[in-house]
MMTF fields as JSON, N, C-alpha, C and O atoms, coordinates in Angstrom:
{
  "mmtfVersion": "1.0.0",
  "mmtfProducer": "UNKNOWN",
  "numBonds": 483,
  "numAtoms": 484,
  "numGroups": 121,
  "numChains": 1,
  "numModels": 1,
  "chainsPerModel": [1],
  "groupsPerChain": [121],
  "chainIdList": ["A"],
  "bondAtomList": [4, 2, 8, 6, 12, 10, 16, 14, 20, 18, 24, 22, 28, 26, 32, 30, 36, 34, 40, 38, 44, 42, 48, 46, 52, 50, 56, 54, 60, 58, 64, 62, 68, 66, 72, 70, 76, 74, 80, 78, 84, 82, 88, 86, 92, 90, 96, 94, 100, 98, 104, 102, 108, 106, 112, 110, 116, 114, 120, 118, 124, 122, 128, 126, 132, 130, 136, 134, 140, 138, 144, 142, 148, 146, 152, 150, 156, 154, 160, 158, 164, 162, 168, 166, 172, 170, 176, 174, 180, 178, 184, 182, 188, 186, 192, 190, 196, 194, 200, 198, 204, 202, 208, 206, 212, 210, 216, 214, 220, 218, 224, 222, 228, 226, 232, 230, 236, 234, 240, 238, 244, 242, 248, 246, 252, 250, 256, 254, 260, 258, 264, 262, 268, 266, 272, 270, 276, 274, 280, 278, 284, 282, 288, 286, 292, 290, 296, 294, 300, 298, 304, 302, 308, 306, 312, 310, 316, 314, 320, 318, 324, 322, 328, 326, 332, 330, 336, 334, 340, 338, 344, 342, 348, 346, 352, 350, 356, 354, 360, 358, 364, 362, 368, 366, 372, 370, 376, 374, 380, 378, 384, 382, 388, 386, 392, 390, 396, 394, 400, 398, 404, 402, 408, 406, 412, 410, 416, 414, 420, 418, 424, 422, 428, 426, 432, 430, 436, 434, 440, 438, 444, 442, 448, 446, 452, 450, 456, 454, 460, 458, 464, 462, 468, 466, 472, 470, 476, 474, 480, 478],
  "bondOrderList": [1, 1, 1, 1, 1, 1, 1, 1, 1, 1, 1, 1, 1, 1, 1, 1, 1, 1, 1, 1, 1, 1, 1, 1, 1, 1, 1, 1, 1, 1, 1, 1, 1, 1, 1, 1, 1, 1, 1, 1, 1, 1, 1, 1, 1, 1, 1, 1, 1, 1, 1, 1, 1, 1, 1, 1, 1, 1, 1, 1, 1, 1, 1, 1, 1, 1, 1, 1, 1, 1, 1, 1, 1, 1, 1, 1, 1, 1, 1, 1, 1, 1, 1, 1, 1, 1, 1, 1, 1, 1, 1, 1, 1, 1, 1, 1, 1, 1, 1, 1, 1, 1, 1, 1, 1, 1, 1, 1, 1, 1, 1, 1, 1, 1, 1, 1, 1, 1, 1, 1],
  "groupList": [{"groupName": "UNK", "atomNameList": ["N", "CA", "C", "O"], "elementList": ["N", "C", "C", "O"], "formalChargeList": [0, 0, 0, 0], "bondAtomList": [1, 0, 2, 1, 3, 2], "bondOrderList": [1, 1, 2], "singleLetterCode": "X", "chemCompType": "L-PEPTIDE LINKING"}],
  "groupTypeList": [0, 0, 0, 0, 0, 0, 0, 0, 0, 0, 0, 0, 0, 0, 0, 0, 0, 0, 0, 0, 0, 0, 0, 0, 0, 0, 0, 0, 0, 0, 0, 0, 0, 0, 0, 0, 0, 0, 0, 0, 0, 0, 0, 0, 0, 0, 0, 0, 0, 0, 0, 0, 0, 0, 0, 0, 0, 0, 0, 0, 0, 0, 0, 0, 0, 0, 0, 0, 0, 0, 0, 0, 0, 0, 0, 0, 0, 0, 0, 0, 0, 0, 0, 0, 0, 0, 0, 0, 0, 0, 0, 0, 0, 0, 0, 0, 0, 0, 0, 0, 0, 0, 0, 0, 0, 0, 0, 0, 0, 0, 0, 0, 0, 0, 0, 0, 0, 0, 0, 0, 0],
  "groupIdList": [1, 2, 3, 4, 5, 6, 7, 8, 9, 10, 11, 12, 13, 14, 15, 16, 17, 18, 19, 20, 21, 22, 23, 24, 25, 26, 27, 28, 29, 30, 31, 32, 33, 34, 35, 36, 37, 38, 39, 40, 41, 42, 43, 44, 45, 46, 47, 48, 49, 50, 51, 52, 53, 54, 55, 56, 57, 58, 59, 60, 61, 62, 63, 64, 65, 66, 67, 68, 69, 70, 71, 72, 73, 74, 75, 76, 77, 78, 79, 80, 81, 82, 83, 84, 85, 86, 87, 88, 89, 90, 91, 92, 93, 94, 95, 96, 97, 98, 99, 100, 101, 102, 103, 104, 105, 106, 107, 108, 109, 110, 111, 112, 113, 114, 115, 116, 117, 118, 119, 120, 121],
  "secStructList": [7, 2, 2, 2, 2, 6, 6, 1, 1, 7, 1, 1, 4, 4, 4, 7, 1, 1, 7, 2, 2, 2, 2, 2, 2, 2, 2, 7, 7, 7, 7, 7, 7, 1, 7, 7, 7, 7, 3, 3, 3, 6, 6, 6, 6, 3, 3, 3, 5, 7, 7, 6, 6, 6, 7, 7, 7, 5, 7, 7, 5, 7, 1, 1, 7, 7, 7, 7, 7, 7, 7, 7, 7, 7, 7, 7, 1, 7, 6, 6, 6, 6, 1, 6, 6, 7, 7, 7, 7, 1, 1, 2, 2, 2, 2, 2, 2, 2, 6, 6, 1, 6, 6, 6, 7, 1, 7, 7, 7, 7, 7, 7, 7, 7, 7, 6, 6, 6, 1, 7, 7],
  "xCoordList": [0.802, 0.0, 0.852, 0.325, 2.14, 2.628, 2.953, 2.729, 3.704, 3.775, 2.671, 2.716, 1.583, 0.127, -0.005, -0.401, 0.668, 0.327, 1.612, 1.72, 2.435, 3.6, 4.072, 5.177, 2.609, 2.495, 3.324, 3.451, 4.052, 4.761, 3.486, 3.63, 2.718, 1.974, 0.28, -0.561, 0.133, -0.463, -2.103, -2.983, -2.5, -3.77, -3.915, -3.009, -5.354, -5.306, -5.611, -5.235, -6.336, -6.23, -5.493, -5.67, -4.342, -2.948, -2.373, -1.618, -3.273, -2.955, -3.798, -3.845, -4.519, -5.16, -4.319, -4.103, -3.832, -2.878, -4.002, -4.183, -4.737, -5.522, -7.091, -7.517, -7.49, -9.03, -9.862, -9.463, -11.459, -12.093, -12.443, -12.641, -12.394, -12.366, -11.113, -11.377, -10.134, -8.484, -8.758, -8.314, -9.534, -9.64, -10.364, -9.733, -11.506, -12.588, -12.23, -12.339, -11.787, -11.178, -10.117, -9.724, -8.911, -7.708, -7.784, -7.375, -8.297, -8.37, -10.014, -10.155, -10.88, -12.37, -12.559, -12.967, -12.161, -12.532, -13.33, -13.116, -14.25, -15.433, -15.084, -15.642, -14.148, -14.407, -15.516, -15.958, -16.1, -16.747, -16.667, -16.999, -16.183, -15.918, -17.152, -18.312, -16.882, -18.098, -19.069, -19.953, -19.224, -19.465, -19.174, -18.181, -20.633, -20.665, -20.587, -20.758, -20.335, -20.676, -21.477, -21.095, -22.349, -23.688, -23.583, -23.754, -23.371, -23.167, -23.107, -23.665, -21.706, -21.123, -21.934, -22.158, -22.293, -22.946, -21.907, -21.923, -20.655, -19.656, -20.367, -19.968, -21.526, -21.723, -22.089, -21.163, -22.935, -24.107, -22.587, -22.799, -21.449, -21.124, -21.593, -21.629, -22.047, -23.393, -22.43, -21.511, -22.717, -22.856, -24.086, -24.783, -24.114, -25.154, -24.497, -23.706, -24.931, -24.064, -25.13, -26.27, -24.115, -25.23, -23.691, -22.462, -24.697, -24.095, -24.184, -25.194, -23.073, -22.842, -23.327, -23.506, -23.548, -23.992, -25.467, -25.972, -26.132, -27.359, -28.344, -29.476, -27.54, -28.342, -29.287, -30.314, -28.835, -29.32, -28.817, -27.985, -29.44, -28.979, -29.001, -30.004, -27.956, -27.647, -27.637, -27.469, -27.904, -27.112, -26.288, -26.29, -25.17, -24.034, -23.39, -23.037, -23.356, -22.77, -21.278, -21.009, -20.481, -18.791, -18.25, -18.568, -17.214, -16.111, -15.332, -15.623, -14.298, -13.567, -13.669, -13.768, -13.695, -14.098, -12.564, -12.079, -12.347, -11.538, -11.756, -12.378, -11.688, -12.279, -11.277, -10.241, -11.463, -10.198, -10.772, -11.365, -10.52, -11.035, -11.048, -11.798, -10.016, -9.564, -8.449, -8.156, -7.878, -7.105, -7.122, -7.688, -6.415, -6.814, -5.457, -4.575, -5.169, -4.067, -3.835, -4.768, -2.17, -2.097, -1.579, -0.474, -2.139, -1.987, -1.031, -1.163, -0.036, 0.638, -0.169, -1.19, 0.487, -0.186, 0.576, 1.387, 0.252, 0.58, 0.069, -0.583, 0.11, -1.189, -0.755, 0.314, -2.259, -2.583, -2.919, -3.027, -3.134, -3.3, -4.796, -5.321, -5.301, -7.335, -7.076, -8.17, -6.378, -5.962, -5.887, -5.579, -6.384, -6.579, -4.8, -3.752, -5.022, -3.731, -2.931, -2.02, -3.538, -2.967, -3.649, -4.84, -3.158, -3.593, -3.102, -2.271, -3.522, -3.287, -2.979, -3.63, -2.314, -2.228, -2.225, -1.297, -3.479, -3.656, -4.576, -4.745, -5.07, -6.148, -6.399, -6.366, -6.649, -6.762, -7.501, -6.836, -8.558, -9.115, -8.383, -8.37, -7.481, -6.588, -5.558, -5.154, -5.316, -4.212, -5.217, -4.907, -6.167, -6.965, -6.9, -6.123, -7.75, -7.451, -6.279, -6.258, -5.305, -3.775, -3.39, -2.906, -3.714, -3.173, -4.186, -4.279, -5.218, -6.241, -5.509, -5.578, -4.744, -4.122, -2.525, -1.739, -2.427, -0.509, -0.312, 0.473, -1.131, -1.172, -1.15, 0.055, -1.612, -1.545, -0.236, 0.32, 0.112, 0.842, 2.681, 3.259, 3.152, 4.88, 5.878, 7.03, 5.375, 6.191, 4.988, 3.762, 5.883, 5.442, 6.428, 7.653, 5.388, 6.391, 5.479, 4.313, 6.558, 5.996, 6.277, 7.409, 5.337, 5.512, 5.43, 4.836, 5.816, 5.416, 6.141, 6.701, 6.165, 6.862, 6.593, 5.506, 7.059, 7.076, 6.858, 7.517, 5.337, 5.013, 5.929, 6.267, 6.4, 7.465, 7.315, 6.674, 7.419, 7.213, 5.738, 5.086, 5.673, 4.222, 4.665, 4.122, 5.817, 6.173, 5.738, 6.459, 4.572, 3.866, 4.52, 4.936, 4.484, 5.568, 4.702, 5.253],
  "yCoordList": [-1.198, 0.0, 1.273, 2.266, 1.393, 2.398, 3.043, 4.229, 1.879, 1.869, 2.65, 3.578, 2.166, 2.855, 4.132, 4.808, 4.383, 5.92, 7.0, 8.223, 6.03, 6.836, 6.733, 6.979, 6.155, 6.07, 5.072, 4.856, 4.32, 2.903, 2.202, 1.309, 2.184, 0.931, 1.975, 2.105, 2.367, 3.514, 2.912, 3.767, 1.516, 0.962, 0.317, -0.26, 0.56, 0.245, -1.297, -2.08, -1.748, -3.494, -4.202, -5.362, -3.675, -4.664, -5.048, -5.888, -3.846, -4.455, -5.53, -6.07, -5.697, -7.093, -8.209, -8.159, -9.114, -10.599, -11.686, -12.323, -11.998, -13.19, -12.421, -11.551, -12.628, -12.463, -13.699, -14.799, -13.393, -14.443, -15.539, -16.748, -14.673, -15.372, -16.334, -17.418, -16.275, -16.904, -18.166, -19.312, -17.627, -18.682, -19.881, -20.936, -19.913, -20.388, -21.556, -22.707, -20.287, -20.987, -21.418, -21.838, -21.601, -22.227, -23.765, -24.911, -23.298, -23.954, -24.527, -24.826, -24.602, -24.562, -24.191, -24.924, -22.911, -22.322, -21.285, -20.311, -21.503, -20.091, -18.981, -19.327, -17.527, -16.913, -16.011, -15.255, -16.059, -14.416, -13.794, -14.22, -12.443, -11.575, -10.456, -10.639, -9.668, -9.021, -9.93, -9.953, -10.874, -11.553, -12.488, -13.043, -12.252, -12.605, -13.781, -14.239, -14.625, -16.018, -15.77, -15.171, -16.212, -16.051, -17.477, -17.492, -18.449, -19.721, -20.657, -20.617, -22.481, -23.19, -24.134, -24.26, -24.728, -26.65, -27.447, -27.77, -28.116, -28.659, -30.167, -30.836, -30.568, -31.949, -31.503, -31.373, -31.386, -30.938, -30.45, -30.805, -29.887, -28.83, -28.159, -28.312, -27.085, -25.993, -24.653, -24.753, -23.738, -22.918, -21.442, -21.32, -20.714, -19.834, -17.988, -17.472, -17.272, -16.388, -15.451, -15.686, -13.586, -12.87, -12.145, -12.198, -11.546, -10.731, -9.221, -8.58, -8.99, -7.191, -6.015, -4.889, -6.295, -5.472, -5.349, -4.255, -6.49, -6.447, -7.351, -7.787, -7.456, -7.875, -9.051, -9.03, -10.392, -11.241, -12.131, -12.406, -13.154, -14.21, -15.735, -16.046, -16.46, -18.119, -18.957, -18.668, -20.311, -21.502, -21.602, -20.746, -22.446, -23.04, -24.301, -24.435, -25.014, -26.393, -26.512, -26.309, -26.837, -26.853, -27.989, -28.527, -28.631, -29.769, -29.272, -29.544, -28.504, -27.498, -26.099, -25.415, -25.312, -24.11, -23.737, -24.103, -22.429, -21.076, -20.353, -19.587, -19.915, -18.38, -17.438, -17.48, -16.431, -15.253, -13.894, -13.015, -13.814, -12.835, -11.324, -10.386, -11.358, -9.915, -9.651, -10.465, -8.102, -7.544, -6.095, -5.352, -5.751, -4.37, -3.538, -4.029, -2.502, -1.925, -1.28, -0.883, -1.221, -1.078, 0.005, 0.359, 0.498, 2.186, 2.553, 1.881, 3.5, 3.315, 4.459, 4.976, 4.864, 5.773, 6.978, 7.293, 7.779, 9.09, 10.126, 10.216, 11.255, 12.092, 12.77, 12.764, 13.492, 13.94, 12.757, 12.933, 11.438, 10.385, 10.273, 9.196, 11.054, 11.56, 12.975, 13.489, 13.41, 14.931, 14.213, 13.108, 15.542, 15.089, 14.926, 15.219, 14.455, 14.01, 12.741, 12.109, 12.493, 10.694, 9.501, 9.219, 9.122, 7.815, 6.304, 6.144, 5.538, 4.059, 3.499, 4.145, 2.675, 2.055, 0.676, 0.099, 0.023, -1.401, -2.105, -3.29, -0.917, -1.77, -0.478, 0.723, -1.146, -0.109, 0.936, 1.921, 1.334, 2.948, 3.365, 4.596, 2.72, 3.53, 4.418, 5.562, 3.682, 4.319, 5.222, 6.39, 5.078, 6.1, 7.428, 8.333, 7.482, 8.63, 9.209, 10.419, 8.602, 8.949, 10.019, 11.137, 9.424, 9.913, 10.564, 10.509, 11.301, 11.626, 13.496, 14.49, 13.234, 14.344, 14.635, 15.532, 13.636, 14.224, 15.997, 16.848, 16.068, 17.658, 18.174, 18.415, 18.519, 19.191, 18.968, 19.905, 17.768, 17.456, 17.769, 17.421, 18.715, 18.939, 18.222, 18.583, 17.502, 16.603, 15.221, 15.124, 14.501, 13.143, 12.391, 12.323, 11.693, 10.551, 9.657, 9.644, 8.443, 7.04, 6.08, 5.732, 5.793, 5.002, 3.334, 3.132, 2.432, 1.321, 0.217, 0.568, -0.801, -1.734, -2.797, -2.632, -4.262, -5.388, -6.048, -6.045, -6.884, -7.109, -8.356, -9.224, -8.65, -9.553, -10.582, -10.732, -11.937, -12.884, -13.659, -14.681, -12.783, -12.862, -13.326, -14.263, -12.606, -12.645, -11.333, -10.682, -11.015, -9.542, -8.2, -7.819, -7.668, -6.603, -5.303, -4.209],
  "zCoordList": [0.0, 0.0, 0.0, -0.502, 0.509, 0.37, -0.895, -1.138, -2.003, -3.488, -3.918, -4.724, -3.265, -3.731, -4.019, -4.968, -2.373, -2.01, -2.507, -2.419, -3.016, -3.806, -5.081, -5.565, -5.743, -7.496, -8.243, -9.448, -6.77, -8.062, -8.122, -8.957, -7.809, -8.148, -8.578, -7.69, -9.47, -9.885, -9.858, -9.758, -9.942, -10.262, -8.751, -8.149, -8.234, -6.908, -7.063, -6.191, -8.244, -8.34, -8.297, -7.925, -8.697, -8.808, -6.905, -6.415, -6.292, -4.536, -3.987, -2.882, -5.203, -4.736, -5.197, -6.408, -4.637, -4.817, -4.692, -5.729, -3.696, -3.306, -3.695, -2.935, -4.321, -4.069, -3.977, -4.362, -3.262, -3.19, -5.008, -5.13, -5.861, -6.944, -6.861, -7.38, -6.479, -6.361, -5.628, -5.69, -5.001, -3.851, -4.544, -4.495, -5.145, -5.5, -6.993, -7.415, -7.266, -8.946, -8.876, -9.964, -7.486, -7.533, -6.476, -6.665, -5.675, -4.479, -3.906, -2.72, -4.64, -4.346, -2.757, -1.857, -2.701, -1.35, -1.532, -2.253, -0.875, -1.192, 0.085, 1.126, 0.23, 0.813, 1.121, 0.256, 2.581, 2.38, 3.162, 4.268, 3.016, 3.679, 4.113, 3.743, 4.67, 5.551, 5.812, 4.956, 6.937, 7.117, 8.922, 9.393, 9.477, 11.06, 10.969, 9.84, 11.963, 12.177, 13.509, 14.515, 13.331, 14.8, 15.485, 16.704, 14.964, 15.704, 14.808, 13.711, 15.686, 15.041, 15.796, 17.0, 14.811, 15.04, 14.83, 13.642, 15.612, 15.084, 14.652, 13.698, 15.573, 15.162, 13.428, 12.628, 13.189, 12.172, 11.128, 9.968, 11.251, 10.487, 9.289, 8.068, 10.487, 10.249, 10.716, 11.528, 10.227, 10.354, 10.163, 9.155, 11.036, 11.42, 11.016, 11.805, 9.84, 9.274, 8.904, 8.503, 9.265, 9.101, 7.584, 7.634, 6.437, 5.748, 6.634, 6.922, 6.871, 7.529, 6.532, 6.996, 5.089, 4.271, 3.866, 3.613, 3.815, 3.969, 4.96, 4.75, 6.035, 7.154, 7.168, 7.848, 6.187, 5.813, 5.695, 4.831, 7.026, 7.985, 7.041, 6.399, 7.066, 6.195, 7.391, 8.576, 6.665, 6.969, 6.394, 5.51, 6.35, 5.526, 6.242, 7.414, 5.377, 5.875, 5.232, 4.048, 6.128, 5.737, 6.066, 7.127, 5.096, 5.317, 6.576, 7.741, 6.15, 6.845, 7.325, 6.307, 8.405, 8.356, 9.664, 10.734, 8.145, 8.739, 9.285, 8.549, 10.289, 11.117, 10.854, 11.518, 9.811, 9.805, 10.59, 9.964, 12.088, 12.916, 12.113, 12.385, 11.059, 11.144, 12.448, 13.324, 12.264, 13.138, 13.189, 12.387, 14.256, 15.017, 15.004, 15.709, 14.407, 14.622, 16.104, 16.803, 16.567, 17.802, 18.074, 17.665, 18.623, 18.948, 19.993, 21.016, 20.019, 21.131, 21.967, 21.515, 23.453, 24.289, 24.256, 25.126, 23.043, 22.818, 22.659, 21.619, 23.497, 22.714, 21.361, 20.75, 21.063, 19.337, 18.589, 17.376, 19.085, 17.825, 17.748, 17.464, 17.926, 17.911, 16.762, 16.532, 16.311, 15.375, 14.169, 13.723, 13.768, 12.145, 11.592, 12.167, 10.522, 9.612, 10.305, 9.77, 11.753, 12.296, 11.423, 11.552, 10.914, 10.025, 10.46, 11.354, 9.954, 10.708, 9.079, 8.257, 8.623, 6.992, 6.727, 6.16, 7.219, 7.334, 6.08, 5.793, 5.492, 4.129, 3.228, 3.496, 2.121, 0.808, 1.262, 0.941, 1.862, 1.952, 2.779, 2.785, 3.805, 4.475, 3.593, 3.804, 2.724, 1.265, 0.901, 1.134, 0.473, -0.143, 0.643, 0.34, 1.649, 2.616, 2.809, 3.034, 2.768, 3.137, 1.804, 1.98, 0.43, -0.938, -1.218, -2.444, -0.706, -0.695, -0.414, -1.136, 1.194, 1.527, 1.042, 1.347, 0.277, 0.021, -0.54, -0.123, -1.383, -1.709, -0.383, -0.316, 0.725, 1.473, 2.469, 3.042, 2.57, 3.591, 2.914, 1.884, 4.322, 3.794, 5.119, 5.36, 5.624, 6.76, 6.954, 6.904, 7.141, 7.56, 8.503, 8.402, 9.697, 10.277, 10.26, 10.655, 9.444, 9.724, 11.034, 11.372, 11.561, 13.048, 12.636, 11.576, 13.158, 13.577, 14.407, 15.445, 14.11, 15.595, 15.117, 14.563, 14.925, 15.272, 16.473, 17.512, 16.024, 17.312, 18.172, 17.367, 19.571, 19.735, 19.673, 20.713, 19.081, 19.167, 18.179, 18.391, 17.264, 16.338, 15.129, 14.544, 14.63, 13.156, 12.517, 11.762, 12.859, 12.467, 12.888, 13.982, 11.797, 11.74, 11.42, 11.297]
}
């Protein structure tokens, strides 16, 4: 995403690598994203699923089932990180917003940390 936000990588599609089509047509894995799980029937393997976009509740029955929680960027305890121009750069509209303001912006600091013992950086 940074490439993104600094015109090597000029098409915001090309920051897609895996999509749920990838998944489907390589690997017969059906992802879906935005997407609750309300409750697991392990006998039955069942699952109980709300779509977050239009609020319209499934069954689904699975061989195998992935739970990808998502993740939370980690904020350190500093003040001003509630002020405008603090940004977090974890998913494509985060790039958006960011390259959204480069015209305006004449200083930048980039923050981050490796978390210890995660691999995640």
């Amino acid at each position: 995403m940074p490439y993104f936000i600094g015109d090597v990588i000029v098409e915001e599609e090309k920051l897609l690598v895996a999509t749920p089509a990838l998944f489907e047509n390589r690997f017969n894995i059906r992802v879906h994203t935005d997407t609750e799980v309300l409750s697991i029937d392990r006998e039955q393997q069942r699952i109980s699923v709300c779509n977050l976009k239009t609020s319209k509740q499934r069954d689904e029955h699975y061989d195998a089932l992935v739970l990808s929680t998502g993740s939370k960027s980690v904020w350190p305890d500093i003040k001003g990180l509630d002020l405008p121009g603090v940004h977090v750069l974890r998913t494509i509209p985060d790039s958006r917003q960011i390259k959204a303001q480069l015209e305006t912006i004449q200083r930048a600091v980039v923050y981050g940390r490796r978390l210890s013992g995660t691999g995640i950086g």
